[in-house]
C-alpha positions, -999 to +999 in steps of 0.1 A: +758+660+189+770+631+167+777+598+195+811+589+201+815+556+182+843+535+197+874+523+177+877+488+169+894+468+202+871+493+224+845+480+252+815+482+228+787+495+251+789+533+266+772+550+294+755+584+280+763+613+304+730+625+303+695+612+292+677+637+265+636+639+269+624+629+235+608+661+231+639+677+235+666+666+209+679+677+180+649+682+156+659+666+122+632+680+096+653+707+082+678+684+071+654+658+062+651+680+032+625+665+008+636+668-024+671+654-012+652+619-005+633+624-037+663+624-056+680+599-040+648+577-045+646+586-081+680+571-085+676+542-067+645+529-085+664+538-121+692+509-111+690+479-129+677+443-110+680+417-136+647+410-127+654+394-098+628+394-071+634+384-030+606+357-026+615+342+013+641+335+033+659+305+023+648+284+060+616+292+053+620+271+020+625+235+035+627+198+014+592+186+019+567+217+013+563+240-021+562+278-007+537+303-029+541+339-033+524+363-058+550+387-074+538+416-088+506+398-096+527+371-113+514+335-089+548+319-085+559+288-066+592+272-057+606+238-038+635+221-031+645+196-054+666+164-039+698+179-042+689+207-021+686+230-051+658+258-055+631+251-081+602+278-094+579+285-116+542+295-120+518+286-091+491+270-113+492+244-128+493+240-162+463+212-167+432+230-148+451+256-124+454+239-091+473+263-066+506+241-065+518+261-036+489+236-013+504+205-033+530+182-021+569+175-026+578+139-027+614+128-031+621+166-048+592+162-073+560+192-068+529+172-071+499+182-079+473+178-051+442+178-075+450+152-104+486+142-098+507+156-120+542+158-109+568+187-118+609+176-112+615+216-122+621+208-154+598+222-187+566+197-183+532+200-202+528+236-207+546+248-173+582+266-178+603+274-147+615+305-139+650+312-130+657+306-092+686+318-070+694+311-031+721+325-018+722+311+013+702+336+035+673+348+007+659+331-022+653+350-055+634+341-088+639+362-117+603+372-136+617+387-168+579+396-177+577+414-148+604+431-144+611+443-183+644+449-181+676+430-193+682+398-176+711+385-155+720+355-146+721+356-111+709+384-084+733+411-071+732+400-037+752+426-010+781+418+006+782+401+035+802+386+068+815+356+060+780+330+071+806+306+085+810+338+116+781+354+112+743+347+126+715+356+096+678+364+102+651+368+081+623+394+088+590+396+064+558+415+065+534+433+042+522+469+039+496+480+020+524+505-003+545+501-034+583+494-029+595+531-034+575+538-004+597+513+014+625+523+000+619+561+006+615+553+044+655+538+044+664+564+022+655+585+053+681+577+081+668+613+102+637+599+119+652+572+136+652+583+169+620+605+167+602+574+154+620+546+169+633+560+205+627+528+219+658+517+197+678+546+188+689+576+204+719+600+197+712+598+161+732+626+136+736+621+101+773+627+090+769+624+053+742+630+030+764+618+003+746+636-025+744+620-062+768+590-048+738+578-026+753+572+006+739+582+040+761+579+068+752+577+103+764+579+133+740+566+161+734+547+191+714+514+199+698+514+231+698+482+254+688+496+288+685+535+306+714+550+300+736+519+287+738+519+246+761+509+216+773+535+195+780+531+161+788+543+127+766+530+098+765+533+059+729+534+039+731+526+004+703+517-025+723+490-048+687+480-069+652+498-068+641+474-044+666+471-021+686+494+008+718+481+029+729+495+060+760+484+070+782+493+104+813+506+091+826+513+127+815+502+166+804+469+180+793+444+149+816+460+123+808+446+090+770+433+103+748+441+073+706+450+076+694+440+040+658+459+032+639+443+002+608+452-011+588+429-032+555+442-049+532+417-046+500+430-066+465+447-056+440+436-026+408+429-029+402+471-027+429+475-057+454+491-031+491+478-039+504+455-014+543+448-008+565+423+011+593+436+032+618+411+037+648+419+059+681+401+064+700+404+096+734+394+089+754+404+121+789+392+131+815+404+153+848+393+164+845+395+198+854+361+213+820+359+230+804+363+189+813+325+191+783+318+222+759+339+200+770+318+173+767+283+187+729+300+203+717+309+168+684+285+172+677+309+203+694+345+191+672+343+157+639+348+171+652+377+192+665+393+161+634+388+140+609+404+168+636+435+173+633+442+131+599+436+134+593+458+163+610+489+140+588+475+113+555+480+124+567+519+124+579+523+090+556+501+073+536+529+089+555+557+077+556+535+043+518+532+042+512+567+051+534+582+022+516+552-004+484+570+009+492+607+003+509+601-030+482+580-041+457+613-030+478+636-048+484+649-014+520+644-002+541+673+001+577+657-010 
C-alpha cells in the first residue's frame, strides 16, 4: 500500500502500524517494466544541454586554488578570478602542457607552476576559455566540441528553494559507467526500498507518467524502527545528464535532490568512467528549518554521507547495467 503522506501543517514524522520483513513487501519487478525505463531513457538523453557540463560544487571551487576535471576526455580547469567570478578553460597549458590544475592562483590570476605564465581568464598565447557558469550551488562549463549540439548561453539549472531558506549539499563520486547508466538507475524509482531498505520503506509508485516523463512517488524515509517521514516525490529528466526529484507533498516540500552525470573519459583499461554529482537542496518551513539553517557547517556533512550511503548502491546498479550492455548481455 501507498504511505499516507501528511498534508502540509501536519506533524511530519509517523509511526508505521506494522514493520514489513524485507523479504516480504510488495515485489516491484512487474511494474518495473523494462522497456517503460527504456523509453523514458531514450527521451531523456535526446533533450538538448547547451553543452553544459556539472564540473564541482561551487565550495569546492574556492579563491586560492585552480580545480581540474577531465570532461569527456576534454582536460579542463577553472578558478576564481578576484571578483569572485568562475574562470575555465583547457587544463594544459598552452606553452609545453603543464597540468594547470597543480599551478597556483595569485590575486585571481592561474599561474603556471612550470615556467610562469599567468592566465587572468582572458584569451592568452594560444589558450581560449571555455564558457563558465556557477549558479550558486554547482559550477558548469560549456564544451561545445564535446557536446555537438547548439549552444546556450547559460545552463538550465532546476528549480530550486529559495538558497536564502534552504541548506545545499554537494555529493560527488565516480563509477566506472556512462551517464545513461546513471540516469537509467533514477529513471527507476521501484527498487528503492528493495535496494535501499536502510532508507526507504513503504515505497509505491503512483504515476508512471508515460511520454510526459514524470515518476511520482509516494514513499517513506526511515529515521529509526518504526518512526519515518512519508512523502510524495516527483522524478523528472530535464537534460540527458541530469534527473530531479523533488517532494511535492510531506515534510521538506519543495526540497529538490539534483542527479548529474558527467562523462569523464576512459581508464587506463578503456572502460568509460563518470562523475555523479548530487545537489541536496532541502528547505522546510517549519520554524525549527531556521536551527538547521543557522547549523549548515554541521548538517552538510550529514547530508553528503546519507547521498553517498545510497550512492555506493546505485553506482552499483549503474555499473552493473554499463557492464551487461557493454557484453551484449542486458536484458532491458
Amino acid at each position: 500500500m501507498s504511505p499516507r503522506v501528511p498534508r502540509r501543517g501536519w506533524f511530519p514524522l509517523a509511526l508505521r502500524r506494522a514493520s514489513v520483513a524485507w523479504e516480504r513487501q510488495r515485489p516491484t519487478w512487474r511494474e518495473a517494466r523494462p522497456g517503460l525505463i527504456a523509453d523514458a531513457l531514450k527521451r531523456a538523453v535526446a533533450r538538448p544541454s547547451g553543452n553544459w557540463y556539472v564540473l564541482c560544487a561551487a565550495r569546492d571551487l574556492v579563491a586560492d586554488r585552480p580545480r581540474g576535471l577531465t570532461v569527456a576526455g576534454e582536460e579542463v580547469v577553472a578558478w576564481r578570478g578576484p571578483d569572485g567570478r568562475v574562470h575555465a578553460g583547457p587544463g594544459a597549458c598552452p606553452h609545453l602542457g603543464a597540468p594547470l590544475a597543480q599551478s597556483r592562483v595569485r590575486c585571481g590570476r592561474l599561474v603556471c607552476h612550470w615556467h610562469g605564465l599567468a592566465l587572468d581568464g582572458g584569451p592568452f598565447a594560444g589558450w581560449e576559455p571555455f564558457p563558465a557558469y556557477d549558479d550558486g550551488v554547482l559550477v558548469w562549463v560549456r564544451l561545445d566540441r564535446c557536446g555537438g549540439e547548439e549552444p546556450t548561453d547559460r545552463p538550465s539549472v532546476p528549480v530550486r528553494p529559495d538558497p536564502a531558506r534552504a541548506v545545499a549539499a554537494v555529493w560527488s563520486g565516480v563509477g566506472r559507467c556512462e551517464p545513461e547508466d546513471v540516469v537509467a538507475n533514477r529513471l527507476d524509482p521501484w527498487h528503492g526500498a528493495w535496494f535501499h531498505p536502510y532508507s526507504f520503506v513503504d515505497l509505491a509508485v503512483v504515476d508512471a507518467g508515460g511520454e510526459a516523463d514524470r515518476f511520482v512517488v509516494d514513499v517513506s524515509f526511515r529515521l529509526a524502527g518504526r518512526v519515518v517521514v512519508p512523502v510524495r516525490a516527483r522524478f523528472t529528466a530535464p537534460g540527458p545528464r541530469t534527473v530531479v526529484m523533488e517532494i511535492e507533498e510531506g515534510e521538506g516540500r519543495g526540497s529538490v535532490v539534483e542527479t548529474h552525470a558527467t562523462p569523464l573519459g576512459p581508464d587506463e583499461l578503456g572502460r568509460p568512467r563518470t562523475a555523479v554529482v548530487e545537489a541536496v537542496v532541502a528547505a522546510s518551513e517549519r520554524p525549527g528549518f531556521t536551527v538547521a539553517r543557522a547549523a549548515a557547517p554541521l548538517v552538510r556533512p550529514l547530508m553528503r554521507a546519507a547521498a553517498g550511503r545510497l550512492w555506493r548502491d546505485d553506482l552499483a546498479y549503474a555499473e552493473r547495467r554499463w557492464e551487461l550492455r557493454s557484453t551484449g548481455r542486458f536484458p532491458g
